[in-house]
C-alpha positions as CSV (number, residue, x, y, z in Angstrom):
1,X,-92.9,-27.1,-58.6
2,X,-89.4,-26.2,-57.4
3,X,-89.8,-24.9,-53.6
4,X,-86.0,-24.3,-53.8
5,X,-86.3,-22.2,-57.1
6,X,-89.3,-19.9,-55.2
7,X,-88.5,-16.4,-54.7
8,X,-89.9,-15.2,-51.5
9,X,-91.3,-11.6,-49.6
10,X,-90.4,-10.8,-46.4
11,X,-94.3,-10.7,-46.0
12,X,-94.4,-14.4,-46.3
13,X,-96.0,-14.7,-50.3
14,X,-93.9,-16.9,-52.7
15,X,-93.9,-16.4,-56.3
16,X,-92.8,-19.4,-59.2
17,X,-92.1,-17.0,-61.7
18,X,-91.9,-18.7,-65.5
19,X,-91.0,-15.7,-67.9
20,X,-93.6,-13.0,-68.0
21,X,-95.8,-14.9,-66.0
22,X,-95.9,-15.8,-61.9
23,X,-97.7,-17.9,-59.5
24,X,-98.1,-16.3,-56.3
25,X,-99.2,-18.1,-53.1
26,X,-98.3,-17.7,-49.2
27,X,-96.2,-20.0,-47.4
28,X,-96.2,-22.8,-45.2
29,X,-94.7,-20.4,-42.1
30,X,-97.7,-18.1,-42.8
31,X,-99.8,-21.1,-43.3
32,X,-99.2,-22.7,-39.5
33,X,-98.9,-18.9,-37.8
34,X,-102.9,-18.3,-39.6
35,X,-103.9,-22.1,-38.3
36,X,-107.8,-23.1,-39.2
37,X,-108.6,-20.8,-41.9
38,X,-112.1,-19.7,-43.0
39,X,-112.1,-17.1,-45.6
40,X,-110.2,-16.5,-48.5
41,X,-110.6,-13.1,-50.7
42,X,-109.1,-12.8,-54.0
43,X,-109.1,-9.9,-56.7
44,X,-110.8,-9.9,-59.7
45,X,-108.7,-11.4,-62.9
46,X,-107.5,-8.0,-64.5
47,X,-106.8,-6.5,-61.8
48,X,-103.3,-4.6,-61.5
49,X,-101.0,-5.0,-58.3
50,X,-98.5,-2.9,-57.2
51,X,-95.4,-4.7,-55.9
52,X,-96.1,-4.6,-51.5
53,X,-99.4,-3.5,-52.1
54,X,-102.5,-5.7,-50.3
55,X,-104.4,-7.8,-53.1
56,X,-106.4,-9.9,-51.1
57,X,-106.8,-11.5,-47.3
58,X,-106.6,-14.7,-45.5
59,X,-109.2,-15.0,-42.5
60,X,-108.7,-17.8,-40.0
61,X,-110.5,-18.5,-36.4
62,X,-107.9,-16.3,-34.8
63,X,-107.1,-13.3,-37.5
64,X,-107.4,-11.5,-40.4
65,X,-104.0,-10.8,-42.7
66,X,-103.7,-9.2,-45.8
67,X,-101.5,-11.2,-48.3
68,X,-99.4,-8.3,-50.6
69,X,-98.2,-8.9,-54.2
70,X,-94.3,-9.8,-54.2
71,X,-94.2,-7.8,-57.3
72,X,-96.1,-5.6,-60.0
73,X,-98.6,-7.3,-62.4
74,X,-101.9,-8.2,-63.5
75,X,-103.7,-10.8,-62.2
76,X,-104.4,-13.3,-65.1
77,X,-106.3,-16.0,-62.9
78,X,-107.3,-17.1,-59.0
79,X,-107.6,-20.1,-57.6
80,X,-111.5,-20.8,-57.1
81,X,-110.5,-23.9,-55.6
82,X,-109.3,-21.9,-52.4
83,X,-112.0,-19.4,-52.2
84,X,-114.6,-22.4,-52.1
85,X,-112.6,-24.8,-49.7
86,X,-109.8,-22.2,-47.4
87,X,-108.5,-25.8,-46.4
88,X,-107.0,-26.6,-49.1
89,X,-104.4,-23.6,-48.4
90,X,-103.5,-25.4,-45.3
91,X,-103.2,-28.7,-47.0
92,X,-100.7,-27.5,-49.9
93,X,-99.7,-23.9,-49.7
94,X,-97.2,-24.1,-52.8
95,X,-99.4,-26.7,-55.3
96,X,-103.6,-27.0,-54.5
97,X,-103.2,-23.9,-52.5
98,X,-101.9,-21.7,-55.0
99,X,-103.7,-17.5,-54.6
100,X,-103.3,-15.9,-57.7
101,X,-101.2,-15.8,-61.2
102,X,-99.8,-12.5,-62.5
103,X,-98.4,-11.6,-66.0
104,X,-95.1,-9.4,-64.6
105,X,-94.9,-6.0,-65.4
106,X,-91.1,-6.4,-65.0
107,X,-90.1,-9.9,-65.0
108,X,-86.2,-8.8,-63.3
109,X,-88.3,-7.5,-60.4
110,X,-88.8,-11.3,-58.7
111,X,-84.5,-11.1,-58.6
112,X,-84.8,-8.2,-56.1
113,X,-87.0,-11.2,-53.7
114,X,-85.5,-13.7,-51.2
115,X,-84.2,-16.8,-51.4
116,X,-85.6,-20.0,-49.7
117,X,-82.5,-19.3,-47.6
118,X,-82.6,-16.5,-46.6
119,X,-86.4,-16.7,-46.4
120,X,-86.1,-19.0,-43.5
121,X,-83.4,-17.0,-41.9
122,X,-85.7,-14.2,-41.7
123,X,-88.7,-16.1,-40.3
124,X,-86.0,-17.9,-37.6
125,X,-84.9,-14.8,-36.6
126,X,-88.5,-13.1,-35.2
């Protein structure tokens, strides 16, 4: 995976988008503010996500956050992997720690995300 081709919400998720098709995880800046995480919850494969709508939370010793969809889709798999072992989120946020995959309803709607540069800029600047 490309981080510097990762498209980014100002709600810390990244998505790889690959034509109709995007991975969708949350970054290492969300990663390290969370710290020891315990609990991942994931939607059910078939859901539909609206783009900034909550699809699922990340619990850690110290909060609970929502994680919202970058963009519109349906999900077309979850990581298991996560769910079992929350750790593995911490580990490797953009390859083991991947959330969920969605087929895009409207694959020009990842365009209308961040950067990686400006990304950072915005998570600097709080």
């Amino acid at each position: 995976m490309n981080l510097d081709s990762l498209k980014y919400a100002a709600t810390h998720e990244w998505i790889d988008a690959q034509g109709d098709a995007g991975t969708v995880g949350i970054t290492r800046f969300a990663v390290d503010q969370l710290t020891d995480l315990v609990f991942v919850e994931l939607p059910a494969v078939g859901k539909k996500l609206s783009a900034g709508a909550p699809f699922g939370v990340v619990e850690s010793v110290k909060a609970v956050s929502d994680i919202y969809a970058p963009v519109a889709g349906e999900v077309i798999a979850i990581n298991d992997a996560v769910v079992r072992e929350p750790a593995l989120l911490s580990e490797d946020p953009y390859e083991k720690g991947w959330l969920i995959k969605l087929r895009l309803d409207n694959a020009s709607d990842v365009g209308r995300l961040m950067s990686k540069g400006d990304y950072e800029a915005s998570c600097h600047s709080h």
